[in-house]
DRENPA-3360 file (N, C-alpha, C; in nm, 2 decimals, always signed):
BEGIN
1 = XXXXXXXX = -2.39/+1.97/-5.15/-2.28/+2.05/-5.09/-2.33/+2.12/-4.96 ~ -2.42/+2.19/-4.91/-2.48/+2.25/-4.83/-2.50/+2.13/-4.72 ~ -2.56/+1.99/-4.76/-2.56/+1.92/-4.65/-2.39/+1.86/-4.55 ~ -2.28/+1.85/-4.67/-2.15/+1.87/-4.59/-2.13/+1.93/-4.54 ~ -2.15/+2.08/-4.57/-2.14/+2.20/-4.48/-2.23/+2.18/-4.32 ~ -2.30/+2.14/-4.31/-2.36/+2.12/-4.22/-2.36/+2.02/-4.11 ~ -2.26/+1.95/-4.14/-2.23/+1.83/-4.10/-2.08/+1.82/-4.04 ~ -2.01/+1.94/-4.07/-1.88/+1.96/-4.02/-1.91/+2.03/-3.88;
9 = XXXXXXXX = -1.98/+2.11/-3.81/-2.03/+2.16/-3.72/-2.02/+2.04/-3.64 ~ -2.08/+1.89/-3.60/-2.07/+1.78/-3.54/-1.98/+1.67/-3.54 ~ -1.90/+1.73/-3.61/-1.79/+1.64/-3.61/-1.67/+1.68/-3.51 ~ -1.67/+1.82/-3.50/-1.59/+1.87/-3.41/-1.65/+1.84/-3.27 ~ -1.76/+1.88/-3.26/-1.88/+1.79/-3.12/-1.83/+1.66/-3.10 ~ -1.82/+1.59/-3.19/-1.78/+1.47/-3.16/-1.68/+1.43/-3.09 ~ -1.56/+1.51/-3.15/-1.41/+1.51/-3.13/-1.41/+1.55/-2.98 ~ -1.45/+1.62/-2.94/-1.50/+1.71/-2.77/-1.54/+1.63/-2.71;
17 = XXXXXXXX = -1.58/+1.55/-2.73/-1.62/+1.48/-2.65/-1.57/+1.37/-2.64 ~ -1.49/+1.28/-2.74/-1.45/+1.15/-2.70/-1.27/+1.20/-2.65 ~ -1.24/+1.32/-2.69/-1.15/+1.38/-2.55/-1.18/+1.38/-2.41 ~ -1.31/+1.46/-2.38/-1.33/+1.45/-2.26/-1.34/+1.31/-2.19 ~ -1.39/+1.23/-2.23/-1.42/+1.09/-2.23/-1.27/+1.01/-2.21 ~ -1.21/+1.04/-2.28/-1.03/+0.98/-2.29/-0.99/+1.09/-2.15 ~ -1.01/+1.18/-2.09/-0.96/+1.25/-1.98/-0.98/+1.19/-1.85 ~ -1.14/+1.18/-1.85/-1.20/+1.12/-1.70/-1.12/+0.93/-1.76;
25 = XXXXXXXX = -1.11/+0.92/-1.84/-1.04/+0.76/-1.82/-0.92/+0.79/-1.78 ~ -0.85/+0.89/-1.84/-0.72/+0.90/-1.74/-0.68/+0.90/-1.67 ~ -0.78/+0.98/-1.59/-0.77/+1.05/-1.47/-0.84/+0.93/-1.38 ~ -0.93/+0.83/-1.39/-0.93/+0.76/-1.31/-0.82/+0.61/-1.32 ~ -0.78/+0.61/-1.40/-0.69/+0.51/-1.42/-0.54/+0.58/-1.27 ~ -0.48/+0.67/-1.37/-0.42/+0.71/-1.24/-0.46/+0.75/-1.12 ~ -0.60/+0.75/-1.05/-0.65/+0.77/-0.94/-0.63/+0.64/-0.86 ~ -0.67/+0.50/-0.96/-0.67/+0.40/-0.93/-0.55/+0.35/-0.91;
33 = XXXXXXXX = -0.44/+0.37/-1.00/-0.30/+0.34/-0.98/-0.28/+0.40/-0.80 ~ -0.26/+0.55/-0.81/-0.25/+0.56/-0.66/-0.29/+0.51/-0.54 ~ -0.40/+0.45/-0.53/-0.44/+0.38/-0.44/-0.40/+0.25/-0.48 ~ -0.36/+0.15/-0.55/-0.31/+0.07/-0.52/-0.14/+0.04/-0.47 ~ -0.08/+0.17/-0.57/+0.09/+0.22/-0.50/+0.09/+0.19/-0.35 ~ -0.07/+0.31/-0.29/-0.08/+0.31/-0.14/-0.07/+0.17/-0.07 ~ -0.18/+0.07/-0.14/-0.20/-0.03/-0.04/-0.05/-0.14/-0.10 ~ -0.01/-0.13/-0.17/+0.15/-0.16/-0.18/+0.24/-0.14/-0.08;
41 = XXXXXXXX = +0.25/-0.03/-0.07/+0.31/+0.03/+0.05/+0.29/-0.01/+0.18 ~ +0.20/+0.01/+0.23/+0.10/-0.06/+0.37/+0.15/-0.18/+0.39 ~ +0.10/-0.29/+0.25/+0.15/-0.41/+0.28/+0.31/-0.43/+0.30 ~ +0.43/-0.38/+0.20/+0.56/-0.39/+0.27/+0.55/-0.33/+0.40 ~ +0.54/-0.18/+0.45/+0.55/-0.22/+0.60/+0.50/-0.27/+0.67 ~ +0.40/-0.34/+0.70/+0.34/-0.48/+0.78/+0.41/-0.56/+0.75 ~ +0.47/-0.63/+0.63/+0.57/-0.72/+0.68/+0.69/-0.71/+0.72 ~ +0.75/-0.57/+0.69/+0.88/-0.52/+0.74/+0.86/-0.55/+0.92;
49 = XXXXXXXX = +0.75/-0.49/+0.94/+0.74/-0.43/+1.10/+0.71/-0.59/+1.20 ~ +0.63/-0.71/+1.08/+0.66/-0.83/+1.18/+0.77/-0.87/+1.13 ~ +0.81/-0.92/+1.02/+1.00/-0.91/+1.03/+1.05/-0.87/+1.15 ~ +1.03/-0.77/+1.18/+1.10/-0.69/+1.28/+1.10/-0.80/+1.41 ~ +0.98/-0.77/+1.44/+0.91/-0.79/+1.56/+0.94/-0.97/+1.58 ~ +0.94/-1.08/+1.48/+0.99/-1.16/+1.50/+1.12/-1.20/+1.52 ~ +1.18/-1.13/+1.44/+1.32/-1.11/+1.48/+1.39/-1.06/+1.62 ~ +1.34/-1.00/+1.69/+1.32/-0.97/+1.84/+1.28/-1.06/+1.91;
57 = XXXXXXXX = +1.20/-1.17/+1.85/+1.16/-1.29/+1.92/+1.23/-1.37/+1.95 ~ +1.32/-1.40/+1.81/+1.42/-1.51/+1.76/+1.52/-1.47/+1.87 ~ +1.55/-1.34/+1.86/+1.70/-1.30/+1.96/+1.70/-1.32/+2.10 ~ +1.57/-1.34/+2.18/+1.54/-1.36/+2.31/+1.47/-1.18/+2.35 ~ +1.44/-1.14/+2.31/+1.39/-1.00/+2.37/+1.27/-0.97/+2.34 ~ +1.14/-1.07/+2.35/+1.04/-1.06/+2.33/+0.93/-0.97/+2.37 ~ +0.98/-0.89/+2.47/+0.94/-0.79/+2.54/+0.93/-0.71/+2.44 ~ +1.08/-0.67/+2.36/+1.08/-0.56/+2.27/+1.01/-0.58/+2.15;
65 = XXXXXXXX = +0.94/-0.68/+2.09/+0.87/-0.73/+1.98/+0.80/-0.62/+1.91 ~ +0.70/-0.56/+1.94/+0.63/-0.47/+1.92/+0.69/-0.31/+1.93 ~ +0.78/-0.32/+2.01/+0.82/-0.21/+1.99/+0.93/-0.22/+1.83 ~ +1.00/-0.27/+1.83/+1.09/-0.31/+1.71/+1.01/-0.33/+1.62 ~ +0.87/-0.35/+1.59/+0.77/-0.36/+1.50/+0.72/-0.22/+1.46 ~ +0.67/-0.14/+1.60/+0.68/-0.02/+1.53/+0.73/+0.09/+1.54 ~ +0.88/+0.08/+1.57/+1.04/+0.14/+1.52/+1.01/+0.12/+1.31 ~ +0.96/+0.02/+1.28/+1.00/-0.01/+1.17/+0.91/+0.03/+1.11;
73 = XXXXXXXX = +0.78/+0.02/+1.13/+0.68/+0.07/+1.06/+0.68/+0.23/+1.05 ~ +0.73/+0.29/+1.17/+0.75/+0.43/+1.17/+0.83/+0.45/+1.06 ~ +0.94/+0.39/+1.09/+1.03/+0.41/+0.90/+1.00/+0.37/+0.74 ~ +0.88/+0.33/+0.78/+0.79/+0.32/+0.64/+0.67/+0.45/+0.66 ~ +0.69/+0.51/+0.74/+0.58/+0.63/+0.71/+0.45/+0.57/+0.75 ~ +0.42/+0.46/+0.81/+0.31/+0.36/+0.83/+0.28/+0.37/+1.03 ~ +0.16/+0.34/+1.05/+0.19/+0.37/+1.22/+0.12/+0.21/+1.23 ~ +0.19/+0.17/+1.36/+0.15/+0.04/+1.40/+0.01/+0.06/+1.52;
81 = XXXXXXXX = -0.07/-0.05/+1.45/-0.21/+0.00/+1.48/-0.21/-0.11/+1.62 ~ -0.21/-0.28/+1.55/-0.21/-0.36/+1.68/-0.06/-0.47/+1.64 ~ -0.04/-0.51/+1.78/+0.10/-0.61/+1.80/+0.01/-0.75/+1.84 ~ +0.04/-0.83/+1.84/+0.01/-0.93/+1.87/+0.13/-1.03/+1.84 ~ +0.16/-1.08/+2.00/+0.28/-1.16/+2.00/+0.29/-1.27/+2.06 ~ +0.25/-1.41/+1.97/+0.25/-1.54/+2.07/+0.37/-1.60/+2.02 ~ +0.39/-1.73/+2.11/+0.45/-1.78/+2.13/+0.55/-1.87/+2.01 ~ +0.50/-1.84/+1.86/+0.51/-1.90/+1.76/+0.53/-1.76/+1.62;
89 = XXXXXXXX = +0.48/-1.69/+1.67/+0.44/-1.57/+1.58/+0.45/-1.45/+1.64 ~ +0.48/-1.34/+1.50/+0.40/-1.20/+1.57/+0.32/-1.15/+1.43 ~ +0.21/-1.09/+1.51/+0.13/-1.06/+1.38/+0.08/-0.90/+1.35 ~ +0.12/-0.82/+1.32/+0.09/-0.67/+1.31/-0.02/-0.62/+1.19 ~ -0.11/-0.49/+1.29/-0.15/-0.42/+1.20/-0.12/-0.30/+1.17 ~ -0.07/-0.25/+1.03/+0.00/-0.12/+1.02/-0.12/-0.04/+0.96 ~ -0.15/+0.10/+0.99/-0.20/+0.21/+0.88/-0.09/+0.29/+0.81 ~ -0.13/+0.34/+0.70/-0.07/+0.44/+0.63/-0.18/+0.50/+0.59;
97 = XXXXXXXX = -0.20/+0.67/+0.54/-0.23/+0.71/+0.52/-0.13/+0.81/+0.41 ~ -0.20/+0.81/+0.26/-0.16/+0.90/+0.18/-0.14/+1.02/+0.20 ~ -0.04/+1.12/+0.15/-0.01/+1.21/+0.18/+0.05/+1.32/+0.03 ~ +0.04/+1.22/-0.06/+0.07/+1.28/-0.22/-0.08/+1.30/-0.32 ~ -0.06/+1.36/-0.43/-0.19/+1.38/-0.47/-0.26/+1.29/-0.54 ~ -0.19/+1.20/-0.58/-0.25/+1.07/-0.63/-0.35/+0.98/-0.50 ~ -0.30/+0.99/-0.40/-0.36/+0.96/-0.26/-0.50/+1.03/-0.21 ~ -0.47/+1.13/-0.24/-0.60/+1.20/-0.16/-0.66/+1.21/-0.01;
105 = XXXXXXXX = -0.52/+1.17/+0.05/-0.58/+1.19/+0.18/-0.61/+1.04/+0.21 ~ -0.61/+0.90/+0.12/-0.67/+0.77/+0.18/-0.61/+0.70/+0.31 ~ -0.60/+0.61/+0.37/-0.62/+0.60/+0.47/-0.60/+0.43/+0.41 ~ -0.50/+0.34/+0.46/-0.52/+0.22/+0.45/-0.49/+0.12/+0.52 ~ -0.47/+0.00/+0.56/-0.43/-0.06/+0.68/-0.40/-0.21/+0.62 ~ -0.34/-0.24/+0.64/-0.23/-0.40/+0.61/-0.24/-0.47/+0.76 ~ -0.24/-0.59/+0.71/-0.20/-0.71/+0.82/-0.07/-0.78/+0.77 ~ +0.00/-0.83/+0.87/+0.10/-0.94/+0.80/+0.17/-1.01/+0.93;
113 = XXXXXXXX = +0.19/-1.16/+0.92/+0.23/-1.23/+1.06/+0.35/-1.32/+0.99 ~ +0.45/-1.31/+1.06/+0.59/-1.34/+1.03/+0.57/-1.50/+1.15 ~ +0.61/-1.63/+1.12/+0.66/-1.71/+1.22/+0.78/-1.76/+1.21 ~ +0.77/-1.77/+1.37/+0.95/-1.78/+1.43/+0.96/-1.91/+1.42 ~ +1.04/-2.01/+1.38/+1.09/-2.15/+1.36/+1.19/-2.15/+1.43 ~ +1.21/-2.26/+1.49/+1.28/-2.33/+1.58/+1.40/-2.35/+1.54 ~ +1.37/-2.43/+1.40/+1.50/-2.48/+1.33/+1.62/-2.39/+1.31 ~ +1.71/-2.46/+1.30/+1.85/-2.36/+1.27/+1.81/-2.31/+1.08;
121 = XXXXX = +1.91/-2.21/+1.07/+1.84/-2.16/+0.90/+1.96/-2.24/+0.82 ~ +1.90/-2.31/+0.69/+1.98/-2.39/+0.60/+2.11/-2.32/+0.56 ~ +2.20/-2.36/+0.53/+2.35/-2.30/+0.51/+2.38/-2.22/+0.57 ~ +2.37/-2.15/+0.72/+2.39/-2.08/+0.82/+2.52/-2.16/+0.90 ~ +2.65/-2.09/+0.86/+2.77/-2.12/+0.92/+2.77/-2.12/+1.05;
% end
């Protein structure tokens, strides 16, 4: 009897600790969720902002490409880092930077390049 008695003292140690242990897994699980939310984000506005920007191609205003690229990215909270606009393509680099607490302040940057086709679009009246 004395040795159960003595044995209950470590069992609660035990419990302490495979809590703390189940915590720091929480907590990095959702750390890791947020940074991937982030680079989620990044990547829709990169393609939103060459969307854009090809689309300005397609219409004849190729001049405005980049700027309509980052008109758009500005409306994703994302800043347009480089434009690049040939003759076939436009290809953008956007940053975002986290600003919620899951984020921490990160900092992330997307690429995405939209091409402009020639062809007329299938079932287009």
């Amino acid at each position: 009897m004395n040795r159960a008695r003595s044995q209950r003292g470590s069992v609660a140690i035990l419990v302490c600790g495979l809590i703390a242990l189940a915590t720091v897994l929480a907590v990095a699980v959702v750390l890791v969720g947020g940074a991937v939310v982030l680079a989620g984000r990044a990547e829709a506005a990169a393609d939103a902002a060459a969307l854009a920007g090809a689309d300005s191609v397609a219409l004849g205003t190729r001049s405005l490409a980049c700027a309509a690229a980052s008109l758009v990215a500005e409306s994703n909270e994302a800043h347009l880092v480089d434009c690049d606009v040939s003759h076939d393509s436009v290809e953008v680099v956007v940053q975002l930077t986290g600003d919620g607490p899951l984020a921490l302040g990160r900092t992330v940057r997307a690429r995405s390049r939209a091409e402009i086709s020639d062809r007329p679009a299938v079932g287009g009246g």
